[in-house]
TIBA-283731 format. One record per residue: residue number from 1; residue in one letter; x, y, z of N, C-alpha, C, O in turn. Coordinates in Angstrom, 1 decimal. Example, Ala and Ser with C-alpha at 12.3 -4.5 7.8 and 13.67 -1.06 7.14 Angstrom:
% TIBA-283731
<1, 'a', <13.2, -5.7, 7.8>, <12.3, -4.5, 7.8>, <13.2, -3.3, 7.8>, <14.2, -3.3, 8.5>>
<2, 's', <12.8, -2.2, 7.1>, <13.7, -1.1, 7.1>, <12.9, 0.0, 7.9>, <13.4, 1.1, 8.0>>
//
This chain:
% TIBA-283731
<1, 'x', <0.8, -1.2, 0.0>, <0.0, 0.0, 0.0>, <0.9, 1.2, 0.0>, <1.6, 1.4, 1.0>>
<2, 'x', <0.9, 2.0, -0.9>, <1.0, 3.3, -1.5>, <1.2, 4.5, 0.0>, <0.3, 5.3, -0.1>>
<3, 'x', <1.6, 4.5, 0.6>, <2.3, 5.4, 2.1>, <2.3, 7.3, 1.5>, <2.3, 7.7, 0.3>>
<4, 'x', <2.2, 7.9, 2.6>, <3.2, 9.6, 2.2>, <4.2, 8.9, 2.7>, <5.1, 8.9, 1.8>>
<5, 'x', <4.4, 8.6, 3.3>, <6.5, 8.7, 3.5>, <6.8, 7.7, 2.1>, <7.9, 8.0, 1.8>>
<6, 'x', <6.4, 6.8, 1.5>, <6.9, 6.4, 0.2>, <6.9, 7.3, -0.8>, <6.1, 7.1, -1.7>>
<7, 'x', <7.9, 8.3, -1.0>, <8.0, 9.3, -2.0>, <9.3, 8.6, -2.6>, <10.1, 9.5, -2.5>>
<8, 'x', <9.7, 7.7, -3.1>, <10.5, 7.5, -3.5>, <10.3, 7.5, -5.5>, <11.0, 7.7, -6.4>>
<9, 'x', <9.1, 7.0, -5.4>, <9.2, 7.4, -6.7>, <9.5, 9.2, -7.2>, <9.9, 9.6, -8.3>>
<10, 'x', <9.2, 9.7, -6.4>, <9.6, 11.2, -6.7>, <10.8, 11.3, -6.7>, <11.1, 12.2, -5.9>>
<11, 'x', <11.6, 11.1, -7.0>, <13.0, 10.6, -7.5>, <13.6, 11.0, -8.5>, <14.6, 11.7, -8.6>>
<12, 'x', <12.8, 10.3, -9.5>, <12.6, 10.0, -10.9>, <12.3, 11.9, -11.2>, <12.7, 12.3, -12.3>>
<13, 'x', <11.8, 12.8, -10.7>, <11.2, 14.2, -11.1>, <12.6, 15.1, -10.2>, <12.6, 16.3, -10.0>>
<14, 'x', <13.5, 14.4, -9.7>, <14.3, 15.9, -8.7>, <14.9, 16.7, -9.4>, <15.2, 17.9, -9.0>>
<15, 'x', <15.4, 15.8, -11.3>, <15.8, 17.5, -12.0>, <15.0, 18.3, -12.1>, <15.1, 19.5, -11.9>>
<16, 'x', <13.7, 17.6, -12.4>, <12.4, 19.0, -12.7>, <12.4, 19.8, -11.3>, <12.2, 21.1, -11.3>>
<17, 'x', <12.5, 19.2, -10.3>, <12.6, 20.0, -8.6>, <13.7, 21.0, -8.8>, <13.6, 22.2, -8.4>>
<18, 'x', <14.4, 20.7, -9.3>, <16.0, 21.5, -9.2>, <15.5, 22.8, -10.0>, <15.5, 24.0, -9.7>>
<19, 'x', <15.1, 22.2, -11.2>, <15.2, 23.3, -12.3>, <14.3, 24.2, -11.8>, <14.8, 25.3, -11.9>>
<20, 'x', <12.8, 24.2, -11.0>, <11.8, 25.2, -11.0>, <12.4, 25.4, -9.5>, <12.1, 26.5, -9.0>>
<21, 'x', <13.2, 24.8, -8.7>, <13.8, 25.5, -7.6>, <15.1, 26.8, -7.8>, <15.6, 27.6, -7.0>>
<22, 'x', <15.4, 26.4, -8.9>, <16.8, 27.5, -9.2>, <15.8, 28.5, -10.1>, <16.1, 29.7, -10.0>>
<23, 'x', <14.8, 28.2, -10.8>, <13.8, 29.0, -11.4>, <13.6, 30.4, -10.3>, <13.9, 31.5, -10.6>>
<24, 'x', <13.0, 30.2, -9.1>, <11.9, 30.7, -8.7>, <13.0, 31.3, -7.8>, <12.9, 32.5, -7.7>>
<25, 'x', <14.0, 30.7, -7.1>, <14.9, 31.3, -6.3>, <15.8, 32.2, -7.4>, <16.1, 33.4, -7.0>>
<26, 'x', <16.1, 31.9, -8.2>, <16.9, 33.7, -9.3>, <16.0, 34.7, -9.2>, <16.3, 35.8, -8.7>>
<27, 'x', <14.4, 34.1, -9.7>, <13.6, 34.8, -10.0>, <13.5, 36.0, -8.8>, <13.4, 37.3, -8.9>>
<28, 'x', <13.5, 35.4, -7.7>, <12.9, 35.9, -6.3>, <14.3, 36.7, -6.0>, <14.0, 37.8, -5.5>>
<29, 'x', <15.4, 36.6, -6.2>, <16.7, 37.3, -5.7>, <16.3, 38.4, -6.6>, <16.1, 39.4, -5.9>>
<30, 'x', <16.1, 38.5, -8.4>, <16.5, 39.4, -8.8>, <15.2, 40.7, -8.4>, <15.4, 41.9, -8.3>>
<31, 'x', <13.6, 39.8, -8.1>, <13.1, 41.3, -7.9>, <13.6, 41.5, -6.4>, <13.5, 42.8, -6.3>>
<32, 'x', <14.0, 41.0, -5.3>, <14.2, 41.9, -4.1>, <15.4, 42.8, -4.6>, <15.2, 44.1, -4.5>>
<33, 'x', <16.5, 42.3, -5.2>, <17.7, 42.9, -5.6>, <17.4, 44.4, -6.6>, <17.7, 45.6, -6.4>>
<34, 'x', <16.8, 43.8, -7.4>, <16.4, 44.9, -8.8>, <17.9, 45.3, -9.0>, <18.4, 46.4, -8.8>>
<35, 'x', <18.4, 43.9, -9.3>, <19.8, 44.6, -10.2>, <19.4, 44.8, -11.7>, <20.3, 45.4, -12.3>>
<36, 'x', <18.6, 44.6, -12.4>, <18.6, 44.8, -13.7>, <17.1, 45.4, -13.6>, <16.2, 45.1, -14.3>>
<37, 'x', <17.1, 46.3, -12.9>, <15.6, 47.0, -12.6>, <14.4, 46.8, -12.5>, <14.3, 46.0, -11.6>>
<38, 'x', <13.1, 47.0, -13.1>, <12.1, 46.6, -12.5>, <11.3, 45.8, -13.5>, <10.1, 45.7, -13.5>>
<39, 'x', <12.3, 45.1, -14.6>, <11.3, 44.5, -15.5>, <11.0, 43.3, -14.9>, <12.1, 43.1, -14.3>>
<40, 'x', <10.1, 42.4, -14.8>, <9.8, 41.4, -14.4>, <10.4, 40.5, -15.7>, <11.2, 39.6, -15.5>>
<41, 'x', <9.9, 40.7, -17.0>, <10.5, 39.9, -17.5>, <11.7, 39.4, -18.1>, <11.9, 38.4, -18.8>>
<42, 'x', <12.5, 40.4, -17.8>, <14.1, 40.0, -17.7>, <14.6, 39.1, -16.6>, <15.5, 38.3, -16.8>>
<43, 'x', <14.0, 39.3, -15.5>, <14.0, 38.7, -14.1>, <13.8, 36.8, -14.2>, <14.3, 35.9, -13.7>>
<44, 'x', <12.3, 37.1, -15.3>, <12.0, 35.4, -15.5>, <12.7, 35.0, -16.0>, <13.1, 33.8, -15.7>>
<45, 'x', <13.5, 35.8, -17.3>, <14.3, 34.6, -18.4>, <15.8, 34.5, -17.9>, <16.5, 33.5, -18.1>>
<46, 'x', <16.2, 35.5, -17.2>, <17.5, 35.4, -16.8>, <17.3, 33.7, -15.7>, <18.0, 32.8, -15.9>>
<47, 'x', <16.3, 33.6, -14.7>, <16.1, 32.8, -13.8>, <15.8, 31.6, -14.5>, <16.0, 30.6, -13.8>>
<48, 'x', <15.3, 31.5, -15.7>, <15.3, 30.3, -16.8>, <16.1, 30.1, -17.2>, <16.4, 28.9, -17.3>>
<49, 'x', <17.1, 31.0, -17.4>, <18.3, 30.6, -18.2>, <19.8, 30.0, -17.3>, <20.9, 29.7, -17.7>>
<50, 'x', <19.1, 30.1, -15.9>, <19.8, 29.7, -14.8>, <19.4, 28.7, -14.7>, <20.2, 27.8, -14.7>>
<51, 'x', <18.0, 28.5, -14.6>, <17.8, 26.5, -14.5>, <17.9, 26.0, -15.8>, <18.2, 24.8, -15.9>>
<52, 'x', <17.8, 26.7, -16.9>, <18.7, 25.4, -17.8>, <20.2, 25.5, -17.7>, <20.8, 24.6, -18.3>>
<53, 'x', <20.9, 26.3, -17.3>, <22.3, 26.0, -17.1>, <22.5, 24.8, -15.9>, <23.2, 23.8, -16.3>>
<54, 'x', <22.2, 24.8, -15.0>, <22.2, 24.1, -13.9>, <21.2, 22.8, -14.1>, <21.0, 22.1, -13.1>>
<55, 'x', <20.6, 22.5, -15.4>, <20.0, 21.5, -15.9>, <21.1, 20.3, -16.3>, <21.2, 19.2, -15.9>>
<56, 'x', <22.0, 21.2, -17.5>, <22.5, 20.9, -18.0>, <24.4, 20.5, -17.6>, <25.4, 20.3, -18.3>>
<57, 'x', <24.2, 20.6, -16.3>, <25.8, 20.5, -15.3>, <24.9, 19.1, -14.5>, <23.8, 19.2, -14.1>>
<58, 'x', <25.6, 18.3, -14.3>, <24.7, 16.8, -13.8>, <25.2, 17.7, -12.1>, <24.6, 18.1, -11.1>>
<59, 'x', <26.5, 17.7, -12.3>, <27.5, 17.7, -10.6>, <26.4, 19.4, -9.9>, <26.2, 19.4, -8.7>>
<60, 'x', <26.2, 20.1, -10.6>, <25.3, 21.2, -10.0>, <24.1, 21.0, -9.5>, <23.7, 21.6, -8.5>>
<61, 'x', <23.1, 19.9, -10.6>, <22.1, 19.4, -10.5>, <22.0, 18.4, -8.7>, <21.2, 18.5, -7.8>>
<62, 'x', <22.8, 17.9, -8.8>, <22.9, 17.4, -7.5>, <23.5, 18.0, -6.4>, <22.8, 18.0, -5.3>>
<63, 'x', <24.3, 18.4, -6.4>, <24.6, 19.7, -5.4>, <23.0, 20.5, -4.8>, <22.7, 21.0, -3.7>>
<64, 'x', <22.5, 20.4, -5.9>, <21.4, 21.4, -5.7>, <19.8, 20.5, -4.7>, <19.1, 20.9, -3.7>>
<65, 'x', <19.9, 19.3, -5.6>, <19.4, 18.7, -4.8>, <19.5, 17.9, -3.5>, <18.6, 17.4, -2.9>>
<66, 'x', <21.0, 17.9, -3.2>, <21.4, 17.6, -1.6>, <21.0, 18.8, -0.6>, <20.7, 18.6, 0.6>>
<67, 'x', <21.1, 19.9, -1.0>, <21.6, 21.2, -0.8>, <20.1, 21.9, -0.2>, <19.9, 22.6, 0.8>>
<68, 'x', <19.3, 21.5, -1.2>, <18.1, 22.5, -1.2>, <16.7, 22.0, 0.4>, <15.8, 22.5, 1.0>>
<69, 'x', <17.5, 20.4, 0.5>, <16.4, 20.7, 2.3>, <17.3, 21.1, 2.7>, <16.8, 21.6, 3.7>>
<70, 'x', <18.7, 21.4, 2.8>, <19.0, 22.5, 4.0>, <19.0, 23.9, 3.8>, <19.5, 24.7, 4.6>>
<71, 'x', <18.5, 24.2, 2.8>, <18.4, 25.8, 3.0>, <16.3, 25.7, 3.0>, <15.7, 26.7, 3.3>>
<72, 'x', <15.6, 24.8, 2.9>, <14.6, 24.8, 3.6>, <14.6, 24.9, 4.6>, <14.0, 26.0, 5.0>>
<73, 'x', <15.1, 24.0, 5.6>, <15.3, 24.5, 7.4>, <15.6, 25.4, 7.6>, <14.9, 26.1, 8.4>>
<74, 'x', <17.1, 26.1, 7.1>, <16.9, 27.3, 7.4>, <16.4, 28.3, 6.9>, <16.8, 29.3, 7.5>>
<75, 'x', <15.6, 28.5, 5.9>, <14.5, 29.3, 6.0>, <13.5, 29.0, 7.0>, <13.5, 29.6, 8.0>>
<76, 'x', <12.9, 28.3, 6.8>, <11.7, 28.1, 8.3>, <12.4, 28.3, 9.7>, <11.7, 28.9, 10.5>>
<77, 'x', <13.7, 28.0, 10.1>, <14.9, 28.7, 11.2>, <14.2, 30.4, 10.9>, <13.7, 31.2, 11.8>>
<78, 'x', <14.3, 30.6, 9.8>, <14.6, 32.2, 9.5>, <13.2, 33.1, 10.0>, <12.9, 34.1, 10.8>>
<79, 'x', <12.3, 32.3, 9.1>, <10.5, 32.5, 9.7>, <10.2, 32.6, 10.8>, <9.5, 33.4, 11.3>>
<80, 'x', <11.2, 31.2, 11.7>, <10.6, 31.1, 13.4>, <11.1, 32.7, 13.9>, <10.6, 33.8, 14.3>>
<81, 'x', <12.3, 32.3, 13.6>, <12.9, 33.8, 14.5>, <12.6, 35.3, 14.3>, <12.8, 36.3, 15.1>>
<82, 'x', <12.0, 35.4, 12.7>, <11.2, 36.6, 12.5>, <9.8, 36.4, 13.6>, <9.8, 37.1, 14.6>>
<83, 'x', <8.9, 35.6, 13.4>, <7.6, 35.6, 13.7>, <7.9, 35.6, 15.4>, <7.0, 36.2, 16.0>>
<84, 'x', <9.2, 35.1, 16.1>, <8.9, 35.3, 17.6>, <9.8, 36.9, 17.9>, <9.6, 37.7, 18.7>>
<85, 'x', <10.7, 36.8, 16.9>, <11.0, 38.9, 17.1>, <9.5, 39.4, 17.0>, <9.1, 39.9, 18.1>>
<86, 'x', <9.0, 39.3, 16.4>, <7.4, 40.6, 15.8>, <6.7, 39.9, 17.3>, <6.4, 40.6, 18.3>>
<87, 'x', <6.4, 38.4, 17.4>, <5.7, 38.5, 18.9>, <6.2, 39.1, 20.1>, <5.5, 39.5, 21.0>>
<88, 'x', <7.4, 39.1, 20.0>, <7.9, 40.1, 21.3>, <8.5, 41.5, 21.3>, <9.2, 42.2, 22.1>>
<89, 'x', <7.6, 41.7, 19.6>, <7.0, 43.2, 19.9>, <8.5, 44.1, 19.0>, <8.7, 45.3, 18.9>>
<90, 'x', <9.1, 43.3, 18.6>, <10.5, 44.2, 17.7>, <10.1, 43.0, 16.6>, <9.5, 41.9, 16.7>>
<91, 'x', <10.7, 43.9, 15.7>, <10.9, 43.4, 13.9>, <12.5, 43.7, 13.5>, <13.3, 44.4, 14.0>>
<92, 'x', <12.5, 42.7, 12.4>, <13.7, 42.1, 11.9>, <15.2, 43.6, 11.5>, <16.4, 43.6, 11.6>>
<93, 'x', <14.1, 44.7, 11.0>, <14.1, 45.9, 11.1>, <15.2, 46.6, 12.1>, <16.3, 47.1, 12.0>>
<94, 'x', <14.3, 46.4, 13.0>, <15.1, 46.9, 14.3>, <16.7, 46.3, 14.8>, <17.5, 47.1, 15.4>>
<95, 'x', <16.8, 45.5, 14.6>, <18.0, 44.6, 14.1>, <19.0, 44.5, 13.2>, <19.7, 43.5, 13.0>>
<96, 'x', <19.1, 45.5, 12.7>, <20.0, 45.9, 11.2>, <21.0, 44.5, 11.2>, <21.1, 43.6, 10.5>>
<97, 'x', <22.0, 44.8, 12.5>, <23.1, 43.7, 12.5>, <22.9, 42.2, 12.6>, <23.8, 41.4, 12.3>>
<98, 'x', <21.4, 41.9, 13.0>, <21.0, 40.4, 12.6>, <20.9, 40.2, 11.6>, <21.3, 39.0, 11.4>>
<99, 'x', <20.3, 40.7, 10.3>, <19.8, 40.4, 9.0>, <21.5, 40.2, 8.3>, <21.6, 39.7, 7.1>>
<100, 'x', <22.6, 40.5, 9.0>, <23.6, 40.5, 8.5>, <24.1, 39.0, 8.8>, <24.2, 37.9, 8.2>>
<101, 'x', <24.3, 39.4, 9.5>, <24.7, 37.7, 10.6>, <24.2, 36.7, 10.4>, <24.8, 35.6, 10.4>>
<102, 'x', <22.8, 36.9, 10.2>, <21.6, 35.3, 9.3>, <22.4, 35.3, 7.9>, <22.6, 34.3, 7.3>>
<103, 'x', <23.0, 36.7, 7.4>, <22.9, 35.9, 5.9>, <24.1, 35.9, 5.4>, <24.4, 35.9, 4.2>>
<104, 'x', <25.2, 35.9, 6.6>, <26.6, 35.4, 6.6>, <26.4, 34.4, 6.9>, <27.2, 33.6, 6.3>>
<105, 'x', <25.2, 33.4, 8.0>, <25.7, 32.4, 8.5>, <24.8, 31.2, 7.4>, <24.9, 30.0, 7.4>>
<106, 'x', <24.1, 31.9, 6.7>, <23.3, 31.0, 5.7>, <23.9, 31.1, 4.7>, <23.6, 30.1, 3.9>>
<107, 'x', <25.0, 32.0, 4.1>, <26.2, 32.1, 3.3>, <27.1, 30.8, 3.3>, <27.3, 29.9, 2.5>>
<108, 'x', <27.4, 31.0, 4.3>, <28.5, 30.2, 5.2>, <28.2, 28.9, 4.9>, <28.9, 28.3, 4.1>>
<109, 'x', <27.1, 28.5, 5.5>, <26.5, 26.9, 5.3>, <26.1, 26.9, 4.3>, <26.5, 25.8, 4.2>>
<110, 'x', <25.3, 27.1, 2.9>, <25.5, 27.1, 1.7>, <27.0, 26.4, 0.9>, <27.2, 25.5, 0.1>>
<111, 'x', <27.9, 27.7, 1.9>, <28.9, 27.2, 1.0>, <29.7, 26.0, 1.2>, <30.4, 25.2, 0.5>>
<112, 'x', <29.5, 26.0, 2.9>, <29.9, 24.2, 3.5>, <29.1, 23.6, 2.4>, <29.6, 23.7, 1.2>>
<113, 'x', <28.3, 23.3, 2.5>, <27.2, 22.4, 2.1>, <27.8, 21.9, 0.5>, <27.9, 20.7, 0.1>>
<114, 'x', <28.1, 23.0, 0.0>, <28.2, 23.0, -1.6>, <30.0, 22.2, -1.8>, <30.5, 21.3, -2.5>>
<115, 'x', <30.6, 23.3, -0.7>, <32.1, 22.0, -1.0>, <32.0, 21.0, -0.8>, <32.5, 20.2, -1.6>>
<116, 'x', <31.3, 20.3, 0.4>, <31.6, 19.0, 0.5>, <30.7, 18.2, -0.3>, <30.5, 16.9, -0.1>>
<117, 'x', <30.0, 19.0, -1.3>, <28.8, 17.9, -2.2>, <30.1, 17.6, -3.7>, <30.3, 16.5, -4.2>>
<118, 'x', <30.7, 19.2, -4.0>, <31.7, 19.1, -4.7>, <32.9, 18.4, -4.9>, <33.6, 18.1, -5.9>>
<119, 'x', <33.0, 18.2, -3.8>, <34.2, 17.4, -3.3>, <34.2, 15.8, -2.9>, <35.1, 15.2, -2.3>>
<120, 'x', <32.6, 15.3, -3.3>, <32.5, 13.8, -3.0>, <32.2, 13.9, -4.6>, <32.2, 12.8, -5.2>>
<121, 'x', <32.1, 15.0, -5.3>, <31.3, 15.0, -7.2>, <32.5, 14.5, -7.8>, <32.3, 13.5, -8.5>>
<122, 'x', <34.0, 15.1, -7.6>, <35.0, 15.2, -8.0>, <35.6, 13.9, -7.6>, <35.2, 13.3, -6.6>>
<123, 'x', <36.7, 13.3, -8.5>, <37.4, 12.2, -8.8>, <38.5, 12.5, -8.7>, <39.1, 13.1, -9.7>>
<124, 'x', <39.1, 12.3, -7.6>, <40.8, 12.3, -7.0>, <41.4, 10.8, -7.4>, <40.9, 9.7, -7.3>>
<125, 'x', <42.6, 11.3, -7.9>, <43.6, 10.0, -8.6>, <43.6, 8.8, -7.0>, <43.2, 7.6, -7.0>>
<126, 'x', <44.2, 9.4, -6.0>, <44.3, 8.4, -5.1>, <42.9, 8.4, -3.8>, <42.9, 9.3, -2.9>>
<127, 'x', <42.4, 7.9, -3.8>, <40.8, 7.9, -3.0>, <41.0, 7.5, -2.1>, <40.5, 7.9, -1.0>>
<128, 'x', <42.0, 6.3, -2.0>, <42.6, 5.6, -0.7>, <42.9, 6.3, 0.6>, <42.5, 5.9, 1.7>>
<129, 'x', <43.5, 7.2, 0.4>, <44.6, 8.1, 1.6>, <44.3, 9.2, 0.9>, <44.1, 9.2, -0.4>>
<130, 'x', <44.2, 10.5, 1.9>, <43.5, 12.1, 1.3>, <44.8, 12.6, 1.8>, <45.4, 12.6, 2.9>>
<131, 'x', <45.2, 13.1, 0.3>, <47.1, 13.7, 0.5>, <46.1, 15.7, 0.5>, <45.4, 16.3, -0.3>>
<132, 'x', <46.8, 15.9, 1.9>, <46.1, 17.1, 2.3>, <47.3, 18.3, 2.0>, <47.2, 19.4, 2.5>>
<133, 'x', <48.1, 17.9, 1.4>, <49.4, 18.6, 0.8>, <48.8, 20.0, -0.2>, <48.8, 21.2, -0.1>>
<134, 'x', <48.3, 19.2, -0.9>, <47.1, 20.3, -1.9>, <46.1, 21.2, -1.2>, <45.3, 20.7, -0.3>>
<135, 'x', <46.1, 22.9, -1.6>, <45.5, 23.2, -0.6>, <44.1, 23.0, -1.0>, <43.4, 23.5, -0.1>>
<136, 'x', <43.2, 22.5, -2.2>, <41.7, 22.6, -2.1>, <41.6, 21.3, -1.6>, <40.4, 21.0, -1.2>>
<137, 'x', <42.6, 20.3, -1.6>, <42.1, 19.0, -0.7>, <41.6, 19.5, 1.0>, <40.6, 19.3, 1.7>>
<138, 'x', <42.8, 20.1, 1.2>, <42.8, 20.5, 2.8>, <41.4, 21.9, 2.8>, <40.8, 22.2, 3.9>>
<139, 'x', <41.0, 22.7, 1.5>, <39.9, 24.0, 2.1>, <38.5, 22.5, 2.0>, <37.7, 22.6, 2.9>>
<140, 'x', <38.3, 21.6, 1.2>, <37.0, 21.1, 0.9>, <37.1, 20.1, 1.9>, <36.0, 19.6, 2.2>>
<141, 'x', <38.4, 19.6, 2.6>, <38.2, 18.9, 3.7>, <36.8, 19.0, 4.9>, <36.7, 19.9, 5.8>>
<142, 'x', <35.9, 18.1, 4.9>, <34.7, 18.6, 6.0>, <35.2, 18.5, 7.6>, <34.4, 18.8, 8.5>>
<143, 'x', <36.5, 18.1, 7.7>, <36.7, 18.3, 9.2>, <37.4, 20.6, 9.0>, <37.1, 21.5, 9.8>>
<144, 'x', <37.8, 20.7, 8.2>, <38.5, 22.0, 7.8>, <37.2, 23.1, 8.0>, <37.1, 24.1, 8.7>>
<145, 'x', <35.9, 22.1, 6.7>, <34.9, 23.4, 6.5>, <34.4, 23.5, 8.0>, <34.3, 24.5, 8.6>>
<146, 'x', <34.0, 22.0, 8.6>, <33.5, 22.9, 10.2>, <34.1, 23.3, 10.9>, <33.5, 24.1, 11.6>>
<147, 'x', <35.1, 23.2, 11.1>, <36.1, 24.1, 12.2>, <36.3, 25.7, 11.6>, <36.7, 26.5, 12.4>>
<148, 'x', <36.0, 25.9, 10.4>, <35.5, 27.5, 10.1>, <34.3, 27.8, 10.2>, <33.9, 29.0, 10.0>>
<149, 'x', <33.5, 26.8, 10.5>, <32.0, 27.3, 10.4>, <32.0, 27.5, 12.2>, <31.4, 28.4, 12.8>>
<150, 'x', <32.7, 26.5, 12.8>, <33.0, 27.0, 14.5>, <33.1, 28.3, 14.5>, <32.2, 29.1, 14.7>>
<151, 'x', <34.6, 28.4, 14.3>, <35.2, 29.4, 14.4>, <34.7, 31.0, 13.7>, <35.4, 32.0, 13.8>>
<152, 'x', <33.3, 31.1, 12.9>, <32.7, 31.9, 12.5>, <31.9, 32.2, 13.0>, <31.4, 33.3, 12.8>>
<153, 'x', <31.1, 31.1, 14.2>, <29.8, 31.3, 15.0>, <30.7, 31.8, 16.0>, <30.2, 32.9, 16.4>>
<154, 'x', <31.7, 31.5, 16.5>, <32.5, 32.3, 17.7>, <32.8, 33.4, 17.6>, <32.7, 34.1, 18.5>>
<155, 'x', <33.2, 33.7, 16.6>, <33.9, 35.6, 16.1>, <32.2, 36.1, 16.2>, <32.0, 36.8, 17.2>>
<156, 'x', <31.4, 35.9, 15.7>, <30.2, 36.6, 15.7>, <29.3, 36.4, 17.5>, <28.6, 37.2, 17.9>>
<157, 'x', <29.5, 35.7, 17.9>, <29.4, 35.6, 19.4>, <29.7, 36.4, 20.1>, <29.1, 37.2, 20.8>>
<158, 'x', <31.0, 36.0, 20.0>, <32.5, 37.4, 21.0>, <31.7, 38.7, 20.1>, <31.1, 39.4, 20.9>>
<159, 'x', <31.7, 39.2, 18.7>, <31.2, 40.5, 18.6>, <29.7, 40.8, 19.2>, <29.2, 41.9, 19.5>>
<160, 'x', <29.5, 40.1, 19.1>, <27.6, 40.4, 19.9>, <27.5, 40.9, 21.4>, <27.0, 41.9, 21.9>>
<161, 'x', <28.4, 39.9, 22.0>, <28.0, 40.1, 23.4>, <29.3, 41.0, 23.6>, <29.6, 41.3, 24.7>>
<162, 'x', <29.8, 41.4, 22.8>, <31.1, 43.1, 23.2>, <30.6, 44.1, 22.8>, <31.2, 45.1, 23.0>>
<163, 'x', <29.2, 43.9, 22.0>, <28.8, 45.5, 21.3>, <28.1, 46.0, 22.6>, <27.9, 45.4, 23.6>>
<164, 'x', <27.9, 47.3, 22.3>, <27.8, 48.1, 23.7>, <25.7, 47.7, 23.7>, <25.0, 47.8, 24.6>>
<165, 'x', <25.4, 47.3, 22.9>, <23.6, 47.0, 22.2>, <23.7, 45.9, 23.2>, <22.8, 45.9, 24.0>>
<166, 'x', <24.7, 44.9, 23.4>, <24.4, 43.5, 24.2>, <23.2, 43.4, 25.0>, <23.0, 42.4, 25.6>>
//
């Protein structure tokens, strides 16, 4: 019997996921951005012409789809923490230096995310033993990327609780 948690046939559709997800995420960057001003339809086709590039790259395509439930969580992360700022009465607004910090640290983990999808995509001569001599062996290393993702929740820590706002 046919389950919701048996989605596995949706499997078979995750380029089409990918493609209307890189669609609608350009789409959505370029009107908040209005780097190419207010035409809407420059905005669509440029964001089409991003998901067919990213169609057409298999190693992107997957990247994209490992990638994209963790920037779901943190979006809905992002929602909780607006909707309980506005219930206790301050908005996201009032906060200038948080809207910064969310999107260094959603930066951040993005870009974890994306080396170590990169870096299992990619075909190293010796697979056996990780010669960390090379330095993109040692930056895509995942023990390397979290110990900067530590070390970036700490610097932003130490500055929070030293700003005179604490």
């Amino acid at each position: 019997m046919a389950t919701f948690l048996d989605v596995t046939g949706l499997e078979h559709f995750s380029s089409i996921f990918v493609f209307l997800f890189v669609w609608l995420v350009v789409y959505a960057v370029m009107l908040w951005t209005k780097v190419l001003g207010d035409n809407h339809f420059v905005h669509a086709m440029v964001g089409l012409l991003m998901g067919i590039f990213v169609l057409i790259s298999p190693i992107a395509t997957n990247v994209i789809a490992s990638v994209a439930p963790y920037l779901a969580v943190i979006l809905l992360f992002v929602v909780l923490v607006n909707t309980a700022s506005k219930m206790l009465g301050a908005d996201m607004e009032s906060f200038p230096a948080l809207k910064g910090i969310m999107l260094t640290f959603i930066l951040l983990t993005i870009i974890i995310a994306v080396g170590v999808k990169v870096r299992e995509q990619v075909d190293v001569p010796s697979e056996t033993q990780k010669d960390l001599s090379k330095t993109v062996n040692l930056i895509f290393h995942p023990t390397f990327l979290g110990m900067i993702l530590v070390f970036a929740i700490a610097v932003f820590t130490i500055a929070l609780l030293a700003s005179k706002g604490g």
